[in-house]
C-alpha positions as CSV (number, residue, x, y, z in Angstrom):
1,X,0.0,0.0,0.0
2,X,2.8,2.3,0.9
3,X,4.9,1.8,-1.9
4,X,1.5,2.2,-4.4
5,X,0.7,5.5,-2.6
6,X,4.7,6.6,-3.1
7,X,4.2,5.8,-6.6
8,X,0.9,8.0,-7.0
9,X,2.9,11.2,-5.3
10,X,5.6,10.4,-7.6
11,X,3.9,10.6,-10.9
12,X,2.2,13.5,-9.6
13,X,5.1,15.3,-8.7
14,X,6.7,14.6,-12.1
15,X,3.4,16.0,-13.5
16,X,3.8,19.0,-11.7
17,X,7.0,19.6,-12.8
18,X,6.1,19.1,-16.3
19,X,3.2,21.1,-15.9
20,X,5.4,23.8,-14.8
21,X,7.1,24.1,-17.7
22,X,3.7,24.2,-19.9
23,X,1.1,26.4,-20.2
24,X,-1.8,25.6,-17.8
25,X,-5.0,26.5,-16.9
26,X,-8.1,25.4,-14.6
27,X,-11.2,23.5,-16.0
28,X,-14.2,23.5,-14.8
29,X,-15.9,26.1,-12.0
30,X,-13.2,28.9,-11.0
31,X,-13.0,31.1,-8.6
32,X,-11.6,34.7,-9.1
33,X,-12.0,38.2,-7.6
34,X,-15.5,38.9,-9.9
35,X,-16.9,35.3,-8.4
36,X,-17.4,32.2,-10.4
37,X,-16.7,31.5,-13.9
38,X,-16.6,28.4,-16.0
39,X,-13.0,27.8,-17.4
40,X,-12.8,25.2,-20.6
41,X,-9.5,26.2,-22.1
42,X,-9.1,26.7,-25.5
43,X,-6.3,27.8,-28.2
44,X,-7.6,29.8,-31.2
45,X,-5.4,29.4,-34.0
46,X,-6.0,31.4,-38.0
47,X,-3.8,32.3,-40.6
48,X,-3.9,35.2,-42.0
49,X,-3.5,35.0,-46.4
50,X,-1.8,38.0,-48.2
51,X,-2.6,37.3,-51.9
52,X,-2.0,39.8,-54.5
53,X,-4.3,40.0,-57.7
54,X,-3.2,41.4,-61.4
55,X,-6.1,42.5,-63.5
56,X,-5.3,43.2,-66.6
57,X,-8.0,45.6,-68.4
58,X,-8.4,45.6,-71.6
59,X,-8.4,48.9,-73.4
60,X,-11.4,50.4,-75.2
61,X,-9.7,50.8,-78.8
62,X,-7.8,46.5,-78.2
63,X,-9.4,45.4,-81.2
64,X,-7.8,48.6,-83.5
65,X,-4.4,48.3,-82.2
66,X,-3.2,45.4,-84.8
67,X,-5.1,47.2,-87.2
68,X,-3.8,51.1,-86.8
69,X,-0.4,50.6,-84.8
70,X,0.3,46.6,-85.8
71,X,1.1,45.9,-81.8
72,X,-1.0,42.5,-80.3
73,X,-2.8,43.6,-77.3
74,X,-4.9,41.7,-74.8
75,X,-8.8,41.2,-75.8
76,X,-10.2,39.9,-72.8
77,X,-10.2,41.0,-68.8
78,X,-8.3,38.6,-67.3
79,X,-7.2,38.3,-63.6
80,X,-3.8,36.5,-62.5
81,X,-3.3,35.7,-58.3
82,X,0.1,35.0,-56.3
83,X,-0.2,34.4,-52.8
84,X,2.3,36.8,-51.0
85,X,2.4,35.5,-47.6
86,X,0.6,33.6,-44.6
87,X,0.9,33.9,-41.3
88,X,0.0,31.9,-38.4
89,X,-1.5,33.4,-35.3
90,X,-2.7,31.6,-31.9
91,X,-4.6,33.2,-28.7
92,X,-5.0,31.1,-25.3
93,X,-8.4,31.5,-24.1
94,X,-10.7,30.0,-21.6
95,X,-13.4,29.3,-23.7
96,X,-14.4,28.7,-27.4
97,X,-14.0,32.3,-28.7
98,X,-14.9,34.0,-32.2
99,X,-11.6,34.9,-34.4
100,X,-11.0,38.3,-33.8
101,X,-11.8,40.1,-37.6
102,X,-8.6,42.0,-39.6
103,X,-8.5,45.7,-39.1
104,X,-9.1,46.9,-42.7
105,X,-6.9,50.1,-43.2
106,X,-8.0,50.2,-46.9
107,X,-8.8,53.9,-48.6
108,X,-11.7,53.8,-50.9
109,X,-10.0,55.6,-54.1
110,X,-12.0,58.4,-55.2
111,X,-14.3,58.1,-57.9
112,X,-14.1,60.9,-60.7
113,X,-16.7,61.4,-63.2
114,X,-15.1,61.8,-66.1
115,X,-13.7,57.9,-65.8
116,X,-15.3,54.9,-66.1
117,X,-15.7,52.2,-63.8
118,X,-12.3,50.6,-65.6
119,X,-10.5,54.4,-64.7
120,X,-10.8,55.1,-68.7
121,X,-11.8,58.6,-70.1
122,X,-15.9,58.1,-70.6
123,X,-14.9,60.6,-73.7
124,X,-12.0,60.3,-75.6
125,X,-9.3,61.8,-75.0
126,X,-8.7,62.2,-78.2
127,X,-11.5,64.1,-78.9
128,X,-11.2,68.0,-80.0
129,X,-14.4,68.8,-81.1
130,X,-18.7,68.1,-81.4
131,X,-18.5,65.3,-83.8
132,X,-20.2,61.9,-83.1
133,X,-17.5,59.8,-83.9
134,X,-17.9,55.9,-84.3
135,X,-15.3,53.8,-82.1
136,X,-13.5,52.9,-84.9
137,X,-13.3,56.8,-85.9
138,X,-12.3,57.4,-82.4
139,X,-9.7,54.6,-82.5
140,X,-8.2,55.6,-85.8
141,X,-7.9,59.6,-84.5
142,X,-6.1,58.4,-81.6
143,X,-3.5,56.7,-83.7
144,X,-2.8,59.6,-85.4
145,X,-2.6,61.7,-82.7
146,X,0.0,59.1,-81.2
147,X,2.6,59.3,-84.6
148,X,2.3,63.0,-84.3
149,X,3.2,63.2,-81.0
150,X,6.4,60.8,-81.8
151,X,7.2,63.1,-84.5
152,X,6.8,66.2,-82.2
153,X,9.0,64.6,-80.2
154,X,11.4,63.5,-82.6
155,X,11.8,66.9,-83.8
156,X,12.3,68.5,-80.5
157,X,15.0,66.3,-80.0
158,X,16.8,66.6,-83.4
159,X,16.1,70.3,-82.9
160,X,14.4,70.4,-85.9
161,X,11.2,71.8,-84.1
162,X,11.1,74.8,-81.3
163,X,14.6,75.7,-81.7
164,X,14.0,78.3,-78.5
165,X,13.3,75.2,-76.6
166,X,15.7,73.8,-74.6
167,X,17.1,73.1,-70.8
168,X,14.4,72.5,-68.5
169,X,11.8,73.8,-70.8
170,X,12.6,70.9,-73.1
171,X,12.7,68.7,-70.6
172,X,9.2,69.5,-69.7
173,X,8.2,69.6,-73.2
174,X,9.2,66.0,-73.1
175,X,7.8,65.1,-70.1
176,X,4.0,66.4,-71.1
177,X,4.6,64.5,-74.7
178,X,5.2,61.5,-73.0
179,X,2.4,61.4,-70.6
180,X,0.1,62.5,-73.5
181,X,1.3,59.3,-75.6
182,X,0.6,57.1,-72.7
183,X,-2.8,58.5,-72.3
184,X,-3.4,57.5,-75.6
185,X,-2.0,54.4,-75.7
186,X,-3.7,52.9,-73.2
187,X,-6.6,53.4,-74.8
188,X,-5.4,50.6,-76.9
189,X,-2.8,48.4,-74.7
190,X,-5.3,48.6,-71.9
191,X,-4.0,48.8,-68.0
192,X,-2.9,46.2,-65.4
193,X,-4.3,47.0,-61.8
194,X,-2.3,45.1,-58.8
195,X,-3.9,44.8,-55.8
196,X,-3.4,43.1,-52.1
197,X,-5.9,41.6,-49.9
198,X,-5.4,39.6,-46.7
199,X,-8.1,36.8,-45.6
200,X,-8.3,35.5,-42.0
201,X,-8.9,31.9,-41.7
202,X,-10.3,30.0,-38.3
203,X,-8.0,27.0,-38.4
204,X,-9.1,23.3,-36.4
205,X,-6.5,23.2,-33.8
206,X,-7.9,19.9,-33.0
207,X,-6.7,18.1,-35.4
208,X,-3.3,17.0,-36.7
209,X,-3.5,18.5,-40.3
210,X,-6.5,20.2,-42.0
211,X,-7.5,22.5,-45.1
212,X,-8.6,25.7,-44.9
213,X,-8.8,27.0,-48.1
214,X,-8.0,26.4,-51.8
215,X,-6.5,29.0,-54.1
216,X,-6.1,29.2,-57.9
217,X,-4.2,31.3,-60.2
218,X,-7.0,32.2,-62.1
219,X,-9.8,31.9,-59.6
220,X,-7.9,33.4,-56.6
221,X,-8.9,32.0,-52.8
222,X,-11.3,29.4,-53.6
223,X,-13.7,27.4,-50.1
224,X,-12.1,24.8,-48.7
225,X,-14.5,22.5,-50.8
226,X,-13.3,23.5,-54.2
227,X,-11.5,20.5,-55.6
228,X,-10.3,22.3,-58.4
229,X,-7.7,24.6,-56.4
230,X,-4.7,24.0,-54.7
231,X,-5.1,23.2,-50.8
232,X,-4.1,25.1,-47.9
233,X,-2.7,23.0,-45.8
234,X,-1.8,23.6,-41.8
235,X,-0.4,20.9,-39.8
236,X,0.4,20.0,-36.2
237,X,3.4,17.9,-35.2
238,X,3.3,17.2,-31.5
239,X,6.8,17.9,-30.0
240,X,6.7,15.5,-26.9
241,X,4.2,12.8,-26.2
242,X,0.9,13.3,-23.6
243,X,2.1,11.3,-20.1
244,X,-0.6,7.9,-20.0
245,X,-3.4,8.4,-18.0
246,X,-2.9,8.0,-13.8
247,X,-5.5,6.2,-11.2
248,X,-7.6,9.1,-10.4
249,X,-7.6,10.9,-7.0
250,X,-9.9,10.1,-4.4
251,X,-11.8,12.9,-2.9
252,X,-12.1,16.8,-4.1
253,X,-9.6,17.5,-7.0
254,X,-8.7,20.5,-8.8
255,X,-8.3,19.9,-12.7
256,X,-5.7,21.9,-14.8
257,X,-5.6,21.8,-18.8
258,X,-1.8,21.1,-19.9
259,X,-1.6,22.7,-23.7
260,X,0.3,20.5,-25.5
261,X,3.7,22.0,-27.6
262,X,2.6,22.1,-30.8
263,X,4.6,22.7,-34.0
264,X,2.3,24.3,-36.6
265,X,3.2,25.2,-40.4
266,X,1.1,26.0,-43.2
267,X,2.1,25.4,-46.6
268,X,0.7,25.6,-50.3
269,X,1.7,23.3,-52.8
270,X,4.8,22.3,-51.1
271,X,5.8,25.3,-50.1
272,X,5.8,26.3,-46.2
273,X,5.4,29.7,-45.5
274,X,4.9,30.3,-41.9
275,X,6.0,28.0,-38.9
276,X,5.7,28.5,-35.4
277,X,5.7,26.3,-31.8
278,X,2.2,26.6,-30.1
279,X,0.3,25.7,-27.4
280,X,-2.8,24.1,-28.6
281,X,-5.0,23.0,-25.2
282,X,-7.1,21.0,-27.8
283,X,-4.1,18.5,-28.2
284,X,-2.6,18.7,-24.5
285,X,-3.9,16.3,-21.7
286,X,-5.6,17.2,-17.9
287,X,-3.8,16.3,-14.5
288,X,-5.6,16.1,-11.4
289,X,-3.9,17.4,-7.5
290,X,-6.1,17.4,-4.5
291,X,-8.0,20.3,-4.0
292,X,-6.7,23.1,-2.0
293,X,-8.5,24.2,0.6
């Protein structure tokens, strides 16, 4: 009997040792200086994606520009997506809690009216006069104006045109040629927009490896669901093993939650972008000591 009981105050003070060097929290009913409160300790675990999207717009003259300046230009809208980064996050809790939501620091760009909803001139800007002009007309008046800017340009350089123009008022001369050519030519060569956006997923910390999105070039984050993306993959690799479970106690016992050390990565298609050592409660282990009075 005496050498069972030695053995019981043994593994409990190896326990308590081990528990020391853990995190550790009471279950159950808890008393604290506001009075009772039910403690069921819990790690919250997300990760946060940084993906970056490409859209490339395709200009209002795209179909002219083989035609009138014999370049190839895109035809159709399409979007391209890279993801940038992800990065794991954890809270310890004491119950089930919701993901706290990313502080959006986005500004809304201003909206002029004299653009479309694509940022092109709603009227040419090509356009000197009344005339109702056909899109084709349009497109062809814009490739004129764009070899005669060339030429002007050509001309100022040679010094064949302005020949009072030079220094910095060439330089600006230049400057407000070349910005005017651009203007022009993306009427035709159309635009690429880059943006960034972060998601923040709710990751299972339950479990040793689960998806939590999908993501596609084309189609950009995709639900978890979506067979046809790549998965998002986090997984948990214990780092020391949960003791076996001891006779329990007789009599009143406090319980404690042990969060188990947890290494956690996240990776997409191979490649791991964020890894970190955790303690996940959902994966750890309760001890038992006599209650305290």
């Amino acid at each position: 009997m005496k050498r069972f009981l030695l053995l019981i105050l043994t593994c409990l003070g190896v326990l308590g040792l081990r528990a020391q060097e853990s995190v550790m929290r009471p279950v159950g009913v808890v008393e604290n200086g506001e009075g009772r409160t039910i403690s069921a300790p819990f790690t919250a675990v997300w990760a946060d994606v940084e993906f970056v999207e490409v859209r490339t717009i395709v200009g209002p003259y795209a179909r002219y520009a083989q035609k009138l300046l014999g370049i190839t230009v895109p035809v159709v809208n399409r979007s391209h997506w890279e993801v940038a980064d992800i990065t794991l996050g954890y809270k310890l809790c004491d119950y089930i809690p919701d993901i706290e939501p990313l502080k959006c620091n986005a500004e809304q760009p201003e909206v002029s009216p004299l653009l479309d909803e694509n940022g092109f001139a709603k009227l040419g800007i090509d356009r000197i006069d009344y005339q109702t002009l056909t899109t084709e007309q349009q497109a062809r008046r814009a490739a004129d104006r764009i070899f005669e800017i060339r030429k002007c340009r050509y001309d100022l350089i040679t010094g064949e045109l302005g020949e009072n123009v030079f220094g910095a008022g060439l330089e600006v001369a230049l400057r407000e040629l070349e910005q005017m050519e651009n203007q022009l030519l993306e009427m035709f060569v159309g635009k690429r927009v880059t943006s960034t956006h972060t998601h923040r997923y709710a990751v299972d910390a339950s479990r040793r490896s689960c998806i939590v999105c999908r993501f596609d070039t084309n189609e950009g984050i995709m639900a978890d669901d979506n067979l046809s993306g790549v998965p998002l993959i986090v997984n948990f690799t214990p780092l020391e093993e949960n003791p076996t479970a001891q006779p329990p106690l007789k009599g009143v016992v406090d319980k404690y939650a042990v969060a188990a050390r947890v290494r956690v990565t996240t990776s997409l298609d191979g490649q791991v972008y964020d890894e970190r050592v955790m303690p996940i409660f959902q994966q750890g282990y309760i001890i038992e000591f006599p209650h305290k009075r």
